[in-house]
Each structure stands twice: as C-alpha cells, then as structure tokens.
N, C-alpha and C positions, 0 to 999 in steps of 0.2 A: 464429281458424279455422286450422288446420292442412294447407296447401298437399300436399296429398296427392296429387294430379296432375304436382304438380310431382316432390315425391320419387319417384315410381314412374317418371316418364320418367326420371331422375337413375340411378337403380337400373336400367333398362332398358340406358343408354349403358353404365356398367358393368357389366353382366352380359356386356354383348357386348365388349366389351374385351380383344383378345385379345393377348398376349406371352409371350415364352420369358426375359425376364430376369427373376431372381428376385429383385431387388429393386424392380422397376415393380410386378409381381406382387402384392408385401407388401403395397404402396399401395393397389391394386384392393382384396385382401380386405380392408384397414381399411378403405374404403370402402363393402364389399358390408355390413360388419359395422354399420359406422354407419346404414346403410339401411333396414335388415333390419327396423324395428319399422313402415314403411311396408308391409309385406307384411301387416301383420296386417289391412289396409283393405283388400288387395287379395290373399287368400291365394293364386292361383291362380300368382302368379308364386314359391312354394316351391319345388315343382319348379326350376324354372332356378337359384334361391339354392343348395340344396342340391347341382343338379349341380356348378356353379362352384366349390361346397367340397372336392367330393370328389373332382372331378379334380386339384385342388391339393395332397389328399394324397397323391398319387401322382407329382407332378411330377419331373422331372427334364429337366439339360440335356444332351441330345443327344450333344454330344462325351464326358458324364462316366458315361455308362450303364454302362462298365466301371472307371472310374476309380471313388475315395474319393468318397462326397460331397462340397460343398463347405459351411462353415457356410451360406451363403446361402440355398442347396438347403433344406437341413434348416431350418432361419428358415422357408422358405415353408410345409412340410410342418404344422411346428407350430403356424403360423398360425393354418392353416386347419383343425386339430386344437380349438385352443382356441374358434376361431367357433363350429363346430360344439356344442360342451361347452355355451357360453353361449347360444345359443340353443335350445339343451336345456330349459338352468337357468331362463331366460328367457321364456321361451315353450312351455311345456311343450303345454300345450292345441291349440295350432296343430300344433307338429312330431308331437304322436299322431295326431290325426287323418289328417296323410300318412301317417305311418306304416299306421296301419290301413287307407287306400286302397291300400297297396302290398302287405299282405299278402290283401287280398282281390280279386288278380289283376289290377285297376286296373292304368292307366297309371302308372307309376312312375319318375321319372327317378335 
C-alpha cells in the first residue's frame, strides 16, 4: 500500500517552505519534484506544485536584481525549468487538464 497521506502532508510542508537562498531552494524543488507523482492521488494540490515552480523561474536574490546573476541563481531557474519539462513528459494527462481549467477562465494558479 502506498502511504499517500503520508506523501501529500510531505508535499504540503514543502510546498510551504519558504526561502531566499538558492541553494536550500534547489533542495525544495528536488523535493517538490520527487513528490510530485503523489499529486496524481490528490490532483487538487497542482495548483500549489506548479505555483512553487513558476515562481522559481523567476527567482532572484534581492541584493543582485541589478547585478550579473549568480550561477546559483540561474541553478535554481533551471531547476525549476526542467521539473516543469518532466512533469510535462510525465504526466501529460494531469497537467492538460489544469491546463484546460485555466484556459476556461477557472481558478488558475
């Protein structure tokens, strides 16, 4: 039997897991990534997976929003580039249908 209450509270702590260093960061989204196939039991928390992805490609630290990136930075960006990709690859079935909720004016995160 496959502890599925267990992963989704798992999945919940880190979704909620928040920080600015981008290598705690990394750790989170290999986490969220590792998780991520308990969503298919519980698709309702896509939403929140995919927010957490796509604010990551966006990240950035604070002091460097005029400065060069730093590899770190970009490490995080791409991370959460490639989760995205695989759970694409992966789970095609699940991320359509959010998809399809968000183009039919649905809640959409």
């Amino acid at each position: 039997e496959i502890p599925v209450n267990n992963g989704i509270e798992l999945l919940q702590l880190v979704l909620n897991f928040e920080t600015k260093d981008p290598l705690i960061l990394s750790c989170v989204l290999s986490n969220v990534s590792a998780l991520f196939p308990f969503v298919t039991y519980r698709p309702q928390y896509l939403p929140e997976v995919l927010s957490k992805l796509f604010a990551s490609v966006t990240f950035e630290v604070i002091e460097e929003s005029k400065a060069p990136r730093t590899r770190a930075v970009k490490n995080v960006r791409r991370h959460s580039c490639s989760s995205i990709i695989k759970m694409c690859r992966d789970y095609p079935q699940l991320v359509l249908v959010h998809k399809s909720n968000c183009t039919q004016g649905s809640h959409c995160s």
